[in-house]
Structure formats: C-alpha cells, structure tokens
C-alpha positions as CSV (number, residue, x, y, z in Angstrom):
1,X,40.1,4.2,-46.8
2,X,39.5,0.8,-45.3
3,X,39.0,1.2,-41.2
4,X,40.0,-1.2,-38.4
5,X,37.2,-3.0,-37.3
6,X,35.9,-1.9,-34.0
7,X,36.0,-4.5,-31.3
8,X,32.9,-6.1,-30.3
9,X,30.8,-4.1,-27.4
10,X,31.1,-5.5,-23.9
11,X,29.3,-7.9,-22.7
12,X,25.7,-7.0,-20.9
13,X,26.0,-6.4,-17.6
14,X,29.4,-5.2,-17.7
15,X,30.3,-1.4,-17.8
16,X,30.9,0.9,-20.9
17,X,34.3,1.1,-19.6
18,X,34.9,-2.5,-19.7
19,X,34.6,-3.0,-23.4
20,X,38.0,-3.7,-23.4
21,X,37.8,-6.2,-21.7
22,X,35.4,-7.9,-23.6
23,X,37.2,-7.8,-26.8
24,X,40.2,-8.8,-24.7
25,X,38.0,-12.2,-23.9
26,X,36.8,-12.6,-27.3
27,X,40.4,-12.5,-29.3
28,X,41.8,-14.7,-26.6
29,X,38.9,-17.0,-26.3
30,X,39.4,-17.9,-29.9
31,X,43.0,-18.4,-29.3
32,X,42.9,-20.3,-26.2
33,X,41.1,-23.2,-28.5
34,X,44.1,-22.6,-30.5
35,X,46.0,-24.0,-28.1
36,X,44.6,-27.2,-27.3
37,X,44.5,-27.8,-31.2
38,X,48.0,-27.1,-31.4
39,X,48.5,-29.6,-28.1
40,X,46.9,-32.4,-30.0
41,X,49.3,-32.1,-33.4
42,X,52.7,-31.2,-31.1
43,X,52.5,-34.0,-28.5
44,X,52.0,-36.9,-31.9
45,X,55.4,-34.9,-33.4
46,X,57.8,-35.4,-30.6
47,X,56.4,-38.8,-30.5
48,X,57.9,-39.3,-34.6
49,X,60.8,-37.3,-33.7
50,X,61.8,-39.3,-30.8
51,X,61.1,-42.8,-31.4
52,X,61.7,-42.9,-35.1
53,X,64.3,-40.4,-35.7
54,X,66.4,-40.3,-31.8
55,X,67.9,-38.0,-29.9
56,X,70.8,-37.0,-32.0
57,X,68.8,-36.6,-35.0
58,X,66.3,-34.5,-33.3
59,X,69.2,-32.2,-31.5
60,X,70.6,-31.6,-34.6
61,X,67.1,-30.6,-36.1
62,X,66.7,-28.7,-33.1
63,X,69.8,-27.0,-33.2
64,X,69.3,-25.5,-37.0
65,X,65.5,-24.9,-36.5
66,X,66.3,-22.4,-33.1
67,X,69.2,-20.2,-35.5
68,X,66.3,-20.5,-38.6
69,X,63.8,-18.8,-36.3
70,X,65.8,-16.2,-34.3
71,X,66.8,-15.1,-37.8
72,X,63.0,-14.9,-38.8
73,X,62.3,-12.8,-35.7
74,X,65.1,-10.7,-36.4
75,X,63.4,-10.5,-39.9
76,X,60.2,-8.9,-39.0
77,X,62.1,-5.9,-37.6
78,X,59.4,-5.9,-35.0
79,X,56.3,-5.4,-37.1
80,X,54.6,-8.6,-35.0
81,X,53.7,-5.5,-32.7
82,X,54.9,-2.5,-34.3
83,X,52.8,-2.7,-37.5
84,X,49.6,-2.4,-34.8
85,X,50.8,1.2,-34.0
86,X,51.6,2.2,-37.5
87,X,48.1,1.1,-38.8
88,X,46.3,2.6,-35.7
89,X,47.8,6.0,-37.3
90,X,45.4,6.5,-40.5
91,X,47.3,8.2,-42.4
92,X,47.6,5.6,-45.4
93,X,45.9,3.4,-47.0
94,X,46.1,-0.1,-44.3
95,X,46.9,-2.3,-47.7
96,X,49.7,-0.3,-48.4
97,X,50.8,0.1,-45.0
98,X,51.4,-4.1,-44.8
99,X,52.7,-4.3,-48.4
100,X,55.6,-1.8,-46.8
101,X,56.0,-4.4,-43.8
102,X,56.1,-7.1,-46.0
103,X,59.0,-5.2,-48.5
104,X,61.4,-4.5,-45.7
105,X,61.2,-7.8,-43.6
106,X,61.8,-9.6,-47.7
107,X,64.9,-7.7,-47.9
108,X,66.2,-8.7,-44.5
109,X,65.2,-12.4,-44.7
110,X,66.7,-12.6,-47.8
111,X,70.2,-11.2,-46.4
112,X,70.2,-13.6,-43.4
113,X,69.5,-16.5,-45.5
114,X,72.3,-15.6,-48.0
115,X,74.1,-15.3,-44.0
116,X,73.2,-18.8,-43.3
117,X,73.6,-20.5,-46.3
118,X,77.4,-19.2,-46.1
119,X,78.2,-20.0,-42.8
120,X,76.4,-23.2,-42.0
121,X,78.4,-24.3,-38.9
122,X,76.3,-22.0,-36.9
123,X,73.2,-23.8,-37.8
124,X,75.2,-26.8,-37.2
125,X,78.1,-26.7,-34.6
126,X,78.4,-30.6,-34.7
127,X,79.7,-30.5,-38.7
128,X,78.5,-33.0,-41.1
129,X,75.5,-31.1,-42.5
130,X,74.2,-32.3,-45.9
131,X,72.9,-30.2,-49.2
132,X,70.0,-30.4,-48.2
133,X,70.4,-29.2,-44.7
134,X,72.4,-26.1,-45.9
135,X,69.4,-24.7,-47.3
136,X,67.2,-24.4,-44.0
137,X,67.5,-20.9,-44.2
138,X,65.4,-20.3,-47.3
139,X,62.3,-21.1,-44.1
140,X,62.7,-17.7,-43.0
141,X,60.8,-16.1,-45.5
142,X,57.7,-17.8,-44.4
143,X,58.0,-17.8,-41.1
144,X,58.4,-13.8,-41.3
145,X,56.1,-13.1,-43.8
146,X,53.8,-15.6,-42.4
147,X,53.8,-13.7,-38.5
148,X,53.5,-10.1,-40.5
149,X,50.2,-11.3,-42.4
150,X,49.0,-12.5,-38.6
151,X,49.6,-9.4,-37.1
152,X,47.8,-7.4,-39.7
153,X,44.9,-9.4,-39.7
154,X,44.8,-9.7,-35.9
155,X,44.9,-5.8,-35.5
156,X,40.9,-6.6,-37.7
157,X,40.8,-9.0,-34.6
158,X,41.1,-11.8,-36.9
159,X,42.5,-14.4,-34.7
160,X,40.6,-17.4,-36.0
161,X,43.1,-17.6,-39.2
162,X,46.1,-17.3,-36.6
163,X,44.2,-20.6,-35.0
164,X,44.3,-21.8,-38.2
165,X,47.5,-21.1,-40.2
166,X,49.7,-22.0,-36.1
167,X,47.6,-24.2,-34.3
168,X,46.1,-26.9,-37.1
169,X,48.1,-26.5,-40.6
170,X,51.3,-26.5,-39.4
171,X,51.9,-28.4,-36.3
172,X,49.4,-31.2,-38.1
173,X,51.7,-30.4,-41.6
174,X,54.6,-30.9,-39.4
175,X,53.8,-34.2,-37.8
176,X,52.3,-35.6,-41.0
177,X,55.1,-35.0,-43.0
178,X,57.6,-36.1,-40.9
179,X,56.2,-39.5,-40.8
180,X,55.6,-40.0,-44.1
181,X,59.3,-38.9,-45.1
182,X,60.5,-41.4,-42.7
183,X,58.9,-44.0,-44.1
184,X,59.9,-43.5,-47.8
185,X,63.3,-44.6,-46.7
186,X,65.1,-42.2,-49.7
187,X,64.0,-39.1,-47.8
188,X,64.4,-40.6,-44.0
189,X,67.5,-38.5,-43.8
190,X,65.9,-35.0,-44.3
191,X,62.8,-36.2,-43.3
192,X,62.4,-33.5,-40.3
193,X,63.9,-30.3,-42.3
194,X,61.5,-31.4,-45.1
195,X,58.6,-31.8,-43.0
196,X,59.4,-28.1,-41.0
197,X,59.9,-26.5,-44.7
198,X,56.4,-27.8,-45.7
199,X,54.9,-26.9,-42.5
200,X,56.1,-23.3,-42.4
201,X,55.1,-22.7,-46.1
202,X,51.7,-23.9,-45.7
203,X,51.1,-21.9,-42.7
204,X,52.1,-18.9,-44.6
205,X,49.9,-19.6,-47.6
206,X,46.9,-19.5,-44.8
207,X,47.1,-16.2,-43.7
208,X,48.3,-14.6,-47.1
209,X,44.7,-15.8,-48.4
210,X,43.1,-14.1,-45.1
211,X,45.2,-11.1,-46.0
212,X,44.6,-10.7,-49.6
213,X,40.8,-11.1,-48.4
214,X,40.8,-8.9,-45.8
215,X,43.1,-5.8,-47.0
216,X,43.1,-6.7,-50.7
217,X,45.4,-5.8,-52.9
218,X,47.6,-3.0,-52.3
219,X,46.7,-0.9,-55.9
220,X,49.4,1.9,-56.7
221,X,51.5,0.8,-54.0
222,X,55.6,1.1,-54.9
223,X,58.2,0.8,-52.1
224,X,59.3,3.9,-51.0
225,X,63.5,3.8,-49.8
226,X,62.7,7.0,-47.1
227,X,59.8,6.0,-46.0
228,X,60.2,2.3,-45.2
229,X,63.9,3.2,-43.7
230,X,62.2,5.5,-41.3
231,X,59.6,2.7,-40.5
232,X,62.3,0.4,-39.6
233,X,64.5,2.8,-37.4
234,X,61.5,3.9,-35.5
235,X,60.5,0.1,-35.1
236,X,64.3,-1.1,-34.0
237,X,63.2,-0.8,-30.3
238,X,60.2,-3.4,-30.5
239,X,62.5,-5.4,-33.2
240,X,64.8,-5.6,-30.6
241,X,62.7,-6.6,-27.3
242,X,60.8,-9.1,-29.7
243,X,64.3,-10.7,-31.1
244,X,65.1,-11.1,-27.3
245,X,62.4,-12.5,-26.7
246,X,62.1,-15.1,-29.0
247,X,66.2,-15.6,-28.2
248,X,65.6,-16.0,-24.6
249,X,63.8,-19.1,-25.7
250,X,66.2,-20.6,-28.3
251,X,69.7,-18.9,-26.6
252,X,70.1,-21.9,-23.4
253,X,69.3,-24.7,-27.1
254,X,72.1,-22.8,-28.5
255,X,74.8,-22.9,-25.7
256,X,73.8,-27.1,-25.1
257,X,74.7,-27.0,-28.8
258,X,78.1,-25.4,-28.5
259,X,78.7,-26.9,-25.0
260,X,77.1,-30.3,-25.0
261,X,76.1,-33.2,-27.2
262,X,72.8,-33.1,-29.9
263,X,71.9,-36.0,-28.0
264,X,71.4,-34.3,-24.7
265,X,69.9,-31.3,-27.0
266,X,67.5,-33.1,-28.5
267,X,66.1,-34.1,-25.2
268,X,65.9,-30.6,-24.3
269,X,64.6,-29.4,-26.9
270,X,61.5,-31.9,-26.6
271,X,61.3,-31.0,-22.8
272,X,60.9,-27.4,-24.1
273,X,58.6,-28.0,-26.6
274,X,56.3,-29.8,-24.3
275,X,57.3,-26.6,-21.6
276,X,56.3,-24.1,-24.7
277,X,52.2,-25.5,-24.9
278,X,51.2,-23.2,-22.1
279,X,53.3,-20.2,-23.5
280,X,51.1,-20.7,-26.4
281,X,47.9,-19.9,-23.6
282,X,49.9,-16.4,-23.1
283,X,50.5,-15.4,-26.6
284,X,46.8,-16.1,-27.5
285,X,46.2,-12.9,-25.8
286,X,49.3,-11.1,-27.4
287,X,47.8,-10.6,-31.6
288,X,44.6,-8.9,-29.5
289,X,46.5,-6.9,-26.7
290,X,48.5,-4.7,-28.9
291,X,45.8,-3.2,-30.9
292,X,43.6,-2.4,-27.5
293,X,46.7,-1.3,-25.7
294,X,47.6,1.0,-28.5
295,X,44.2,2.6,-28.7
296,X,44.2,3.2,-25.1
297,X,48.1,4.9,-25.3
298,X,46.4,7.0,-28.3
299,X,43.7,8.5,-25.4
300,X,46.7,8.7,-23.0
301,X,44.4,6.5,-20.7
302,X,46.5,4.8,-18.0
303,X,43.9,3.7,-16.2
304,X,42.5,1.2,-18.9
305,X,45.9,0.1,-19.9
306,X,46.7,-0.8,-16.0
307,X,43.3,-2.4,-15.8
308,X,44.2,-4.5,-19.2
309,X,47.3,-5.6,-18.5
310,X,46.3,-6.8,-14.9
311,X,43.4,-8.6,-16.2
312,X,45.3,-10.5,-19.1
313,X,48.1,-11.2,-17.1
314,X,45.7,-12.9,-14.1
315,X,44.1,-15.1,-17.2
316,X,47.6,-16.0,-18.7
317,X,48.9,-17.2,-15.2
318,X,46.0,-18.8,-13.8
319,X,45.9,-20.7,-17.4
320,X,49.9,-21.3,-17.7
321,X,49.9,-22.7,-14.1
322,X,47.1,-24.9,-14.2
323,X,48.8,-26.2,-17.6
324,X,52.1,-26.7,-15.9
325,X,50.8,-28.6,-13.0
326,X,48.8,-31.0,-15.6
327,X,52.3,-31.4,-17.5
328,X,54.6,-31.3,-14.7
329,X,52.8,-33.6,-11.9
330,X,53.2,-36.6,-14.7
331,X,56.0,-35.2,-16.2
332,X,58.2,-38.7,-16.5
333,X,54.9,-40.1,-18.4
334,X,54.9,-37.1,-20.6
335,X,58.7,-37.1,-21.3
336,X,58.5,-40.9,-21.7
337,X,55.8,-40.5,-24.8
338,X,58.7,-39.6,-26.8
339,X,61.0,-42.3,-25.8
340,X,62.6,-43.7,-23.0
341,X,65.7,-42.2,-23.6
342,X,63.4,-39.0,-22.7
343,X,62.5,-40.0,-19.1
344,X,65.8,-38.2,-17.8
345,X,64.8,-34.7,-19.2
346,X,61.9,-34.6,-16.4
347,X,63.7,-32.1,-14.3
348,X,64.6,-29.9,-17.1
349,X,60.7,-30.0,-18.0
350,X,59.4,-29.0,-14.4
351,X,61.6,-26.0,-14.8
352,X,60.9,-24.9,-18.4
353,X,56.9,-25.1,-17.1
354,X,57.7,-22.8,-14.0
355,X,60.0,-20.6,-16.1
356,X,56.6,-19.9,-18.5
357,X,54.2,-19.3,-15.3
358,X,56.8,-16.9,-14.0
359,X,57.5,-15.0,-16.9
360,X,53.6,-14.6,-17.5
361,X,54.4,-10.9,-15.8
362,X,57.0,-9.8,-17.8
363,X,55.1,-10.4,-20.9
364,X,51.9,-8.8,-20.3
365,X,53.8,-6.0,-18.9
366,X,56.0,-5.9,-21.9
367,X,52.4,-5.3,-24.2
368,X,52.2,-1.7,-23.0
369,X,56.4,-1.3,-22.2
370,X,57.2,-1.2,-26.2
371,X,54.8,1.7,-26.4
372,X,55.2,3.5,-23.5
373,X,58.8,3.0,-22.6
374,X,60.7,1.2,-25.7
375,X,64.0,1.9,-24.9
376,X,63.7,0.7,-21.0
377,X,61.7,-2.3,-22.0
378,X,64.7,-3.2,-24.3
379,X,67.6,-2.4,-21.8
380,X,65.8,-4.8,-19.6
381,X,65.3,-7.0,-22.1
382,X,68.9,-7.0,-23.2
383,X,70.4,-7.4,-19.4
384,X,67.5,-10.5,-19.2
385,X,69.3,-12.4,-21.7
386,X,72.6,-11.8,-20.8
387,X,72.0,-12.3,-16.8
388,X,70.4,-15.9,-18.7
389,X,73.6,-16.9,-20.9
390,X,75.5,-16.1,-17.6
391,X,73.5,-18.3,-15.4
392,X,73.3,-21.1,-17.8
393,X,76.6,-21.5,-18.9
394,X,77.8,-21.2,-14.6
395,X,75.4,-23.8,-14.3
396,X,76.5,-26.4,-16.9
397,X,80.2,-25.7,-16.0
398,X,79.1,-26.5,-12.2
399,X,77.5,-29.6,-13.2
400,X,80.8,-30.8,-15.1
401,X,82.8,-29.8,-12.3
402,X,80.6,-32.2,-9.4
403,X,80.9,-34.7,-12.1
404,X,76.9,-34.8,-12.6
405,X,74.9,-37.0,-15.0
406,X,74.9,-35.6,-18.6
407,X,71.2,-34.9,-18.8
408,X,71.2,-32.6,-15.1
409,X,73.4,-30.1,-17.8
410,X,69.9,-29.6,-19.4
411,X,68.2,-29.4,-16.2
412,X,71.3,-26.5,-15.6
413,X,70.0,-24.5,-18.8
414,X,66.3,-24.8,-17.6
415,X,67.2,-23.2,-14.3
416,X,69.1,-20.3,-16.0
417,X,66.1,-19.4,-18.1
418,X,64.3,-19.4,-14.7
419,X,66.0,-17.2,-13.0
420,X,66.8,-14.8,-15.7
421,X,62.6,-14.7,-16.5
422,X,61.8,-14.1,-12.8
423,X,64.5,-10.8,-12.8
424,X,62.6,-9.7,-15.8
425,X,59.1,-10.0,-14.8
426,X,59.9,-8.3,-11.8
427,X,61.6,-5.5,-13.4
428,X,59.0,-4.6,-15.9
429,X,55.8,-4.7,-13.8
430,X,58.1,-2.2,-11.3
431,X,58.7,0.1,-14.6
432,X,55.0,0.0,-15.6
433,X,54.0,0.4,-12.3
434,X,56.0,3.8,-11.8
435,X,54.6,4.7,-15.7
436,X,51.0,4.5,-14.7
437,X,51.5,5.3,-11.3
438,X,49.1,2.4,-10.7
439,X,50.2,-1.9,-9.8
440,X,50.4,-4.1,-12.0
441,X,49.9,-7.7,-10.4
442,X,48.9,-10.9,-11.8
443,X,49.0,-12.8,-8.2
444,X,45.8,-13.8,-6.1
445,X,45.6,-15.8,-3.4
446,X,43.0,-18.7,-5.3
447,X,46.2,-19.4,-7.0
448,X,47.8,-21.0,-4.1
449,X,44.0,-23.1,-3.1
450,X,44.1,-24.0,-6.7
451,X,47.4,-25.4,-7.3
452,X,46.7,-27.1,-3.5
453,X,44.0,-29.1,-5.2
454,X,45.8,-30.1,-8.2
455,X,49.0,-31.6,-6.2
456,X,46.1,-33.4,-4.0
457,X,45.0,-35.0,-7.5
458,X,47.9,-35.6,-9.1
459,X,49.5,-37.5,-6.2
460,X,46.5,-39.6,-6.7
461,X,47.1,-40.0,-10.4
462,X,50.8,-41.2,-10.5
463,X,49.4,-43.9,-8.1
464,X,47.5,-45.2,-11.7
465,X,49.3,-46.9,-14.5
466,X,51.7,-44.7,-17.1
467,X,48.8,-44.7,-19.4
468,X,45.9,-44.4,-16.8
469,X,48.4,-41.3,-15.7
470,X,48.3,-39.7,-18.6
471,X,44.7,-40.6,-20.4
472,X,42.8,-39.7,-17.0
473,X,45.3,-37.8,-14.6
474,X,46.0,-35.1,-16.6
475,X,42.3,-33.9,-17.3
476,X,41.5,-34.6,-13.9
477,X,44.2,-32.2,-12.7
478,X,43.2,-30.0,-14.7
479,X,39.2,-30.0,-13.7
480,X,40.6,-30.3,-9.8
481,X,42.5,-27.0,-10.5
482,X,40.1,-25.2,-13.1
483,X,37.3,-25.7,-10.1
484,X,39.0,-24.4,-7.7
485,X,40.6,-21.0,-9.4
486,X,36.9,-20.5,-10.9
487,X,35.0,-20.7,-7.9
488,X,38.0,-18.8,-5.2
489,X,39.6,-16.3,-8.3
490,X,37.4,-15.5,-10.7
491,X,35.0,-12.3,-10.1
492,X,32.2,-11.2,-12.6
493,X,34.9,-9.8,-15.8
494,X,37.1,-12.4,-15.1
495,X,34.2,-14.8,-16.6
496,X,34.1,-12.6,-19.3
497,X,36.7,-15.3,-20.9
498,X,34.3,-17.7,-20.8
499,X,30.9,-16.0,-22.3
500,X,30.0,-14.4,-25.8
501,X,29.7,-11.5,-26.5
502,X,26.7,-9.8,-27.2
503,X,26.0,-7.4,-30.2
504,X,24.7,-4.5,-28.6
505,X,21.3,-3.9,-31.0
506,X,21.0,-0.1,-29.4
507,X,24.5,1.0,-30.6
508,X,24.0,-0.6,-34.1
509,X,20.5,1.1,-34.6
C-alpha cells in the first residue's frame, strides 16, 4: 500500500520538534510564488474584462460565475480538507480512497448542474441569458474534480502542480481566451463564459495528470453505496464550514445582483478580485496545513497544533497586510487599470483588502477547528454569514435611504463582509484557545512599525505619476514594509519561510 510521503526534516539548526514547521515553510514557500504568478495573469484579465467587455457585461459574468462556484464547493462535500483525514487513516488503498472522492462529488455536481440548467434566473437575476449562457453550470465538474485531485496530491505535499494547474494555466487560459474571443467578433458575446469554461477545464486536466502519476490508477476499485454515504455524512461538517466559506466571499456579489445593477456589480466584483490576490498568500498555506494538523490531532498533541496555527497565521497576516497596503495605498491607480468607470470602486477595494488581513485569524484557526470541533466551527461559521447578509443588505438599504452615490452601495457590501470576518476571527481563535488551553495570536507589534513605513512610502508614491505609481510605488511599498516586519518581527523559525530545507543525510542513512 502506497504511503504519504513524509515531510521534509527541519531545517538545521532548528529543533526536532520544529519539523513542522519546516514542512510548513516548504509547502507554503512553493505556494507563495504561486501567488505572484497568479498576480501577473489576474491583473491583464480585469484589464480585457473592463475595457473591452464593460461593467455590465462583466457583472453579469460575475454574477453567474459566483452561483457556478458555490455550487462546485458545495460539490466537493468537503473533501478539499476532509479527504486529508480519511487518507491519514490507512486503512485502504490511497488510490481508491480518491476514486471514492471523486464518485460522490460526480454525482452531486451533476445534480446541481441539472439544478442550474433548469432554473437559470438564479445565475442570472437580470433575465436575458442566452443558450450559451444557460450551460455555465456544466463548469462545476472541473472545478470540483479539479480541487479534489489538489487536495490529494497536496496531502503527498505536492503543491507545485496546485502552482501550476491555479496560478499559471488557468488565470493565463483565462485571460488569453478572453481576448482572443473578443476579437473574433462571432464569439464576442460569450467571449468571458467561453474563456472561464476553457480555463477551468484545463486546470483540471493539470492535476488529473499529477494524480494519475502520483496515486495511479485505482485497480479493482467499484463504488461502494454504504461506504461512500458514510464518507459523505461524516464529512457534512467540513462540507459545510468550507461552502460558507467560499459563500461568504460570493454571498455580498449575490445580494448587489438581486439588489443593485450588473453595472455596479461588475465593479465590485473587479474590486474583489484585485482584494482576493492576498487571500491567495493565505490559502498557499491551507493544501499543506491540513495534512500536518491532522497528524498532530492523530498524536493528540496540542501543543504543536497551537504552535502551527500561531506560526502560519503570523506569516499569512504579515504577508496579507503588506499586500493590502501595496494595493490599497494606490488603490484609484489599481482600480483605474481596468477602466475609468472603475476609479469609484476604490473604497469598496480598501475594505475587501482589510476584510482579508482580518480574517487571516479565523482561517488559520478554522485548519484545526474542522477537526477538533466541527460542529462549533460550523455554527460559527453559519451565524458569520448570516450576521454578513444582515449587515450588508442594512448597509445598502442605508445608502439608498441618504440618497448616496450608486457605487458607495458596493462600498456598503465591502463593509459588511468586514465586519461579519472580524466577529468570526475572533470567535474561533477564543474556541481554539479554550480547546488547547493555549492562545492562539497572529498579532505582533512589528506589524504596526511595518505598516508605519509603508504609509511613509506610499504617501511618497501617489506624489509620482499614475504609472510611476503603480510601476515603482507598489514594489517600493512593499520592500519599505517587507524590511521593516523582517528585521522588527521575524525571529529564527519565522525565517524558516524563507530558506531550504535541508535533507538530513543522518536520518536517511
């Protein structure tokens, strides 16, 4: 029977006892170049959307695309974490084990597309959708598929083909595709929903290559109705806090749909996808938390799971903030890439990029929750995204009632997934904490000198021209910050993120 592969030793001088750690730096390492890959193919896609295909276009797009990918979520039935746990247990062959998760999350996408396809209004609440439109749903089968290959070959601590298949094939597919459709004038129409079925499908056929190399195939395997019905109840609990999760992402796109106009959407939306490059930073370290975290609940060792989650979550929020301050200092520049009809989403953006540095908490705290305490984590989870439909749709109503500008009703949404993120990081790190009997905080105090010197530098940058602004100010924020929070807040494992790992010859002898 095919074993996980062990994570690499630590790093010399560090501790036996900090191995975790290591393998910690060197999953999210590989994923944190992930991230600027994937910066470099979204940034040239909101520039298509929004000056070739407009606002109302892209709303509409965005719209469809945020139903299309709750649905997928819903579709893994949780196995983005949950398949971690069920592998860690060894009791059948791993090969098997994914062609199960694979089976089950088939059936359901294939029930929620049929969904879709019949009642297309809720992709799109503003009517009019075409044939082609309509059969958006069909994308959910990659996407799901696609996340359940990912997580099987990242519990191998193979994050290089989740690099590959998320952050280069199918933000580049994406942006590629979309402007070639637009200029072949007889597919201009679908040209987004085109480009965002191509993407999706390539990114899939990515990791199912890793996979099949990997695992290989899954020899006397048959589906199993008992078994992969008890696999699915026992995983409803993660399916759950990982559907609200994605949804508290997509749920404030969904209520501008129903409440507002795709044109004020589709500004959102591109605010928000700008806003969701530094989330990326924080689910680098997710694929290669859940195995580690999962070994240490195994060993009932409380201690190393505090001491992971602290660390993590002091790497994701030191990275997320620097991120936001480079994005949010120059943020009319960076809304005005996409167009000038773009410019007025600014506020919206500043509070999407604090919304991610807040809820950096929550999520790292979350990694052990679904484990330790599943059915908390997902009452919290559940209250989260209902405290954030509350707030948002009070806010919009209060900007329609003081008569304010169109666009401060996506700034309204913004502040309601704020507020709803900061309730939830504070009520999960409080629930681990009392678990482990142990705190779990991401804050130091180099945070606060940090973003100091990155306000000093960027009030110096917007002095420059828009494209002296963007093309110098936002790496120099960045290297004003990054200087600061290395020298003031990192110790010794902290720069663990930033070193190699070496094999350690005595241990292979």
């Amino acid at each position: 029977m095919a074993k996980p592969e062990a994570p690499l030793p630590p790093l010399a001088p560090l501790s036996e006892a900090s191995a975790d750690i290591a393998a910690l730096a060197r999953g999210g390492r590989t994923n944190v170049f992930g991230f600027f890959l994937r910066l470099a193919a979204r940034l040239p896609f909101l520039f298509i959307a929004g000056r070739l295909y407009g606002t109302e276009s892209l709303g509409r797009f965005a719209a469809a695309v945020v139903v299309v990918e709750i649905a997928a979520q819903l579709a893994t039935l949780g196995q983005k974490r949950g398949l971690a746990q069920l592998l860690q247990r060894g009791d059948r062959p791993p090969e098997c084990v994914v062609a199960d998760g694979l089976f089950v999350s088939l059936g359901v996408s294939a029930l929620l597309a049929a969904i879709l396809y019949a009642f297309p209004v809720v992709l799109y609440p503003s009517g009019g959708w075409t044939t082609a439109e309509r059969l958006l749903p069909l994308v959910i089968f990659p996407i799901a598929a696609g996340d359940i290959a990912l997580a099987a070959l990242a519990f191998r601590f193979d994050i290089a083909t989740t690099v590959r298949a998320r952050s280069l094939v199918e933000p580049w597919m994406l942006s590629l595709a979309a402007l070639a459709l637009y200029l072949f004038e007889p597919t201009r129409e679908i040209g987004m929903i085109a480009a965002y079925f191509l993407s999706m499908f390539a990114a899939m056929a990515v990791a199912f290559v890793a996979l099949a190399k990997s695992y290989g195939m899954p020899h006397g395997w048959s589906p199993h109705p008992l078994i992969l019905s008890r696999q699915a109840w026992s995983n409803l609990p993660i399916a759950g806090a990982d559907l609200i999760e994605t949804a508290t992402r997509k749920i404030d796109v969904l209520l501008l749909a129903y409440l507002t106009s795709p044109a004020i959407v589709g500004v959102y939306w591109a605010a928000q996808q700008v806003a969701s490059l530094p989330q990326k930073l924080k689910t680098s370290f997710e694929p290669i938390l859940g195995p580690v975290i999962t070994s240490s609940v195994k060993d009932k060792d409380y201690a190393a799971i505090a001491r992971q989650v602290c660390q993590v979550g002091f790497w994701v929020t030191a990275a997320q903030l620097g991120v936001a301050l480079a994005l949010g200092i120059p943020g009319e520049g960076v809304m005005g890439l996409v167009g000038r009809d773009f410019v007025g989403g600014t506020g919206a953006l500043g509070l999407l990029l604090a919304a991610e540095v807040i809820a950096a908490t929550a999520v790292v705290s979350e990694a052990a929750l679904i484990y330790l305490a599943p059915l908390r984590n997902l009452a919290i989870s559940i209250f989260t995204i209902v405290l954030q439909a509350g707030f948002t749709v009070l806010l919009i109503d209060a900007a329609d009632l003081w008569d304010m500008p169109p666009l401060w009703k996506a700034a309204a949404a913004a502040a309601g997934l704020f507020l709803a993120l900061a309730f939830s990081s504070l009520a999960k790190a409080l629930i681990l904490t009392s678990i482990l009997k142990r705190p779990i905080n991401n804050w130091r105090w180099a945070l606060v000198w940090a973003t100091a010197a990155a306000v000093v530098v960027g009030a110096l940058a917007v002095r420059l021209p828009e494209w002296a602004e963007l093309l110098f100010g936002i790496p120099l924020i960045l290297i004003g910050y990054g200087a600061v929070i290395w020298r003031k807040g990192f110790g010794h494992e902290d720069r663990a993120l930033f070193r190699k790992s070496k094999p350690d010859v005595s241990s292979q002898a």
